[in-house]
C-alpha positions in Angstrom: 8.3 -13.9 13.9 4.5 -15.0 13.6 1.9 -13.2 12.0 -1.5 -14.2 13.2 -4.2 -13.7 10.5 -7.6 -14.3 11.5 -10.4 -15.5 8.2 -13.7 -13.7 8.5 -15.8 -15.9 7.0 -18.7 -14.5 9.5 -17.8 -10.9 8.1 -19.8 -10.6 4.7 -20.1 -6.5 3.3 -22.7 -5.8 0.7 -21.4 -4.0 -2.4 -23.6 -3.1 -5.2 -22.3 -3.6 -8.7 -22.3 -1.3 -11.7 -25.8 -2.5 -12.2 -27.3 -1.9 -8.7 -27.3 -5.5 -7.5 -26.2 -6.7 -4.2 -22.5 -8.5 -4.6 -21.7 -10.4 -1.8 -18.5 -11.6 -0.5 -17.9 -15.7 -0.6 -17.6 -17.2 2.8 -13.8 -17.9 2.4 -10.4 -15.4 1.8 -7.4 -15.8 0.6 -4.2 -15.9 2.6 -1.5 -13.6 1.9 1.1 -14.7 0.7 5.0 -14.0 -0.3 5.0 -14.9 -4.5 9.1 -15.8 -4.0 11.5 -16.7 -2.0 13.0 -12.9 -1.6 9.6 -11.3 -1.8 9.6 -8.5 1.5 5.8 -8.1 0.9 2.8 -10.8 1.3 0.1 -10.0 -1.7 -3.3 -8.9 -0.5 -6.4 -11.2 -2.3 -9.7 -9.4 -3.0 -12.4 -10.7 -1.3 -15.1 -9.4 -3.5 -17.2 -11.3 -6.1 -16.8 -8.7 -9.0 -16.5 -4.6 -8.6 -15.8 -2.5 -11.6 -14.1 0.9 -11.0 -14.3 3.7 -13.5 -11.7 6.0 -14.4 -10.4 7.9 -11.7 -12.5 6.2 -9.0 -11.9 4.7 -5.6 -13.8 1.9 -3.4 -12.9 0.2 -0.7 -12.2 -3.3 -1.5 -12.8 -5.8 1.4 -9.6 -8.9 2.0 -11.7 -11.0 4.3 -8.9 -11.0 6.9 -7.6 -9.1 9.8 -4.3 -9.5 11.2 -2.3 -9.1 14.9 0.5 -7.3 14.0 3.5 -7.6 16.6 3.9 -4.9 18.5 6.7 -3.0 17.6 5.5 -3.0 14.2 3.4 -1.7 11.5 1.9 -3.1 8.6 1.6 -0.7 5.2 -0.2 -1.7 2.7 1.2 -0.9 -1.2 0.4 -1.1 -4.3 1.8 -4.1 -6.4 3.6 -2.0 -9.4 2.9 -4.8 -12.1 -1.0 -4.2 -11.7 -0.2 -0.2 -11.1 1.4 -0.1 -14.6 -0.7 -2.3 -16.7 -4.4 -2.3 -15.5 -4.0 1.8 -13.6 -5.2 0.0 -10.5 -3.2 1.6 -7.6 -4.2 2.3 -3.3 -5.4 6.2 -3.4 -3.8 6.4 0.4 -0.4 4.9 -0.2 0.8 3.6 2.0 -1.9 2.3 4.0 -0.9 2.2 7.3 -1.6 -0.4 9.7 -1.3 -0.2 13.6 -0.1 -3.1 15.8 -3.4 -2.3 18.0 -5.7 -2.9 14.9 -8.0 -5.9 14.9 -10.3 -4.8 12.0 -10.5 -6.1 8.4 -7.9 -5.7 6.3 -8.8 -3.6 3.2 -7.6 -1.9 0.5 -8.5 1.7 -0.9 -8.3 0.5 -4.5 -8.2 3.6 -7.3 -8.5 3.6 -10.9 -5.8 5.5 -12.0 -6.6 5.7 -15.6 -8.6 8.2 -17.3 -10.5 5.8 -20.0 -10.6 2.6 -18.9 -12.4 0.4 -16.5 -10.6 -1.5 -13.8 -12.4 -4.3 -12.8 -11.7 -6.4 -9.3 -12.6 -9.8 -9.4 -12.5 -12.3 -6.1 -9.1 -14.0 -5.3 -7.4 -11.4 -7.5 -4.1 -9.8 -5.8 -4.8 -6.2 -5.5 -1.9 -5.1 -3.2 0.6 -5.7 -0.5 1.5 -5.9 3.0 4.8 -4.9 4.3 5.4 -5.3 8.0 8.0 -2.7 9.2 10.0 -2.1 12.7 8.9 1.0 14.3 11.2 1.8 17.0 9.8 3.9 20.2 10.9 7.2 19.5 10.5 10.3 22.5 9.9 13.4 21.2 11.5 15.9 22.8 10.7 20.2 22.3 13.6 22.1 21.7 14.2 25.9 20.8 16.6 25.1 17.9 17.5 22.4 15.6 20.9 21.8 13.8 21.4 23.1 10.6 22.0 20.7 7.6 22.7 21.8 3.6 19.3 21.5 2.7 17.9 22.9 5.9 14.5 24.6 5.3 14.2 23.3 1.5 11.2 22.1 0.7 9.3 20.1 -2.3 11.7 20.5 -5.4 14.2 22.4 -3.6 16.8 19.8 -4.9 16.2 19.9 -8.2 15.3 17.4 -10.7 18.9 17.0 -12.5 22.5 17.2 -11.3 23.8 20.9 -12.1 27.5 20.0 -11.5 29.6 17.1 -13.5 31.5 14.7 -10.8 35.3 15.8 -12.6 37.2 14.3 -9.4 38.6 11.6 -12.0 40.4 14.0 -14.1 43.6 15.4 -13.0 45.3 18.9 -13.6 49.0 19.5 -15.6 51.0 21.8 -13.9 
């Protein structure tokens, strides 16, 4: 499978920086790329000269590329969980979601998770991922009942956070 990715070097968004002056994009982005061999994801590259994000902010940080997405497929975009756990730097709607009709820029919803620092995003710095996904045509179909399962109507939490019971089918009764 090809994935077709299309440069906008044409496509330049202002941002302003912390100190009100216009930062444009460069001319040129990165293409993403697979770091190893077994990666499933391609890294996302900013596309952005410099944009600082303070603690518990979000801005939308532009890649410089769109993509054609096979249909049949969707693209989601995550958050790379080195960056997440050193720098707080995570995507506030994760996982972006990416249709296989979308021909707009790629970009990323960037958020400084951290409550003290500063997170700066510098150009050609890999801010998150995309993982392209099969999405199979489903038909939705109305129905008056639905079968029952164990955890049926159960909702958030309603499996607990820690096994109750002790697996003991290794030990044996004496009769």
């Amino acid at each position: 499978m090809k994935l077709k990715i299309k440069l906008l070097s044409d496509h330049i968004p202002v941002l302003l920086d912390e100190d009100g002056e216009t930062n444009l994009n460069p001319p040129e982005a990165y293409i993403p790329k697979q770091q190893t061999p077994g990666a499933a994801a391609f890294d996302l590259y900013a596309n952005v000269n410099r944009v600082a994000l303070l603690p518990g902010e979000r801005k939308l940080i532009s890649t410089g590329i769109s993509v054609a997405i096979p249909e049949g497929f969707c693209g989601l975009v995550l958050p790379r969980s080195g960056l997440t756990l050193t720098a707080g730097l995570g995507v506030a709607n994760s996982p972006g979601l990416i249709d296989s009709d979308y021909r707009g820029e790629v970009c990323v919803v960037a958020h400084n998770m951290t409550e003290t620092e500063t997170v700066v995003i510098e150009r050609g710095m890999r801010i998150a991922q995309l993982l392209l996904l099969q999405t199979p045509e489903i038909e939705l179909h109305v129905v008056d009942e639905l079968n029952e399962t164990e955890r049926n109507e159960g909702g958030f939490g309603s499996t607990g956070v820690k096994d109750t019971e002790q697996d003991t089918s290794d030990e044996t009764e004496e009769s």
